[in-house]
C-alpha positions as a printed Julia matrix, in Angstrom:
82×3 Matrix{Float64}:
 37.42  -20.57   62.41
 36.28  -19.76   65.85
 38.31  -21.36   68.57
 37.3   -22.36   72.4
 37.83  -20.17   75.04
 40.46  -20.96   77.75
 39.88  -21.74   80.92
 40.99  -18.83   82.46
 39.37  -16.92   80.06
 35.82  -18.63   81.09
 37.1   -18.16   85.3
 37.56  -14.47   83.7
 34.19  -13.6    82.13
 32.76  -15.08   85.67
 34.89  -12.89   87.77
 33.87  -10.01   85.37
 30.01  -10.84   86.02
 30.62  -11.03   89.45
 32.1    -7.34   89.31
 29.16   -6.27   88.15
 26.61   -7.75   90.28
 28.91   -6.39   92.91
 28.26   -3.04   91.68
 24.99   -3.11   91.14
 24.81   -4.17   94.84
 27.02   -0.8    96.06
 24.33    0.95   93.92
 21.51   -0.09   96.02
 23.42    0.02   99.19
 24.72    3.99   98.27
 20.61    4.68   97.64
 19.82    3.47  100.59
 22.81    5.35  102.49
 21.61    8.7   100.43
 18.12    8.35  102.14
 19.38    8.83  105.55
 23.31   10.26  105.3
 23.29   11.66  101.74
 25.96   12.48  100.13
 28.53   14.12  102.19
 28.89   10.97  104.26
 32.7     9.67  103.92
 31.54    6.42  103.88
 29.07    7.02  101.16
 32.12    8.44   98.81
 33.56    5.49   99.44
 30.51    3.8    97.95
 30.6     5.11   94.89
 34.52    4.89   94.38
 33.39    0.84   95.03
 31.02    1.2    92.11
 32.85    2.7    89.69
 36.14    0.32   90.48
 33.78   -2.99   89.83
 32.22   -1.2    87.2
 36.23   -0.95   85.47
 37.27   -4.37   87.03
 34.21   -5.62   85.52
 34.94   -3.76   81.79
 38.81   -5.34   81.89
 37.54   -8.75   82.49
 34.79   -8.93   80.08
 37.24   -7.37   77.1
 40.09   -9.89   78.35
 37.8   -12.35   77.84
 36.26  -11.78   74.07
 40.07  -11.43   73.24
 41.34  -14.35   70.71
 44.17  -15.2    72.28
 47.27  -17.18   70.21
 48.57  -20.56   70.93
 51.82  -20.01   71.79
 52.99  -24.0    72.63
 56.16  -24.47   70.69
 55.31  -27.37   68.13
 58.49  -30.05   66.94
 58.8   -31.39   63.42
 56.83  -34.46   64.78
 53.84  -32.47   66.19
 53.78  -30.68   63.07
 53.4   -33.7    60.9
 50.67  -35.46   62.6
């Protein structure tokens, strides 16, 4: 029985895509940085503490999202029937 995904759950797996891309991005930006500043650049540091945070964020979301997640809606003798 596989059941939809949520809503938020769909917003999620975006927003966990988007974390990637994003470090993919600090990537190239931190190569480019490393041609010219290398590595003991503070702002370069900073780079790669961006990449591995969207790297995690990105991890969360994407496991939040495979998830099955209950139905918790309380259901009445009525709703149960029909």
């Amino acid at each position: 029985m596989k059941k939809s995904k949520n809503l938020l759950q769909k917003i999620t797996f975006v927003s966990g895509a988007i974390s990637f891309i994003l470090s993919i991005v600090c990537m190239v930006w931190l190569f480019i940085r490393y041609q010219s500043q290398g590595l003991n650049d503070p702002i370069s540091v900073s780079i790669m503490a961006s990449i591995f945070f969207f790297i995690c964020v990105g991890g969360v979301m994407v496991v939040i999202t495979k998830t099955n997640i209950p139905d918790f809606n309380i259901k009445t003798n009525s709703q149960e029937k029909g």
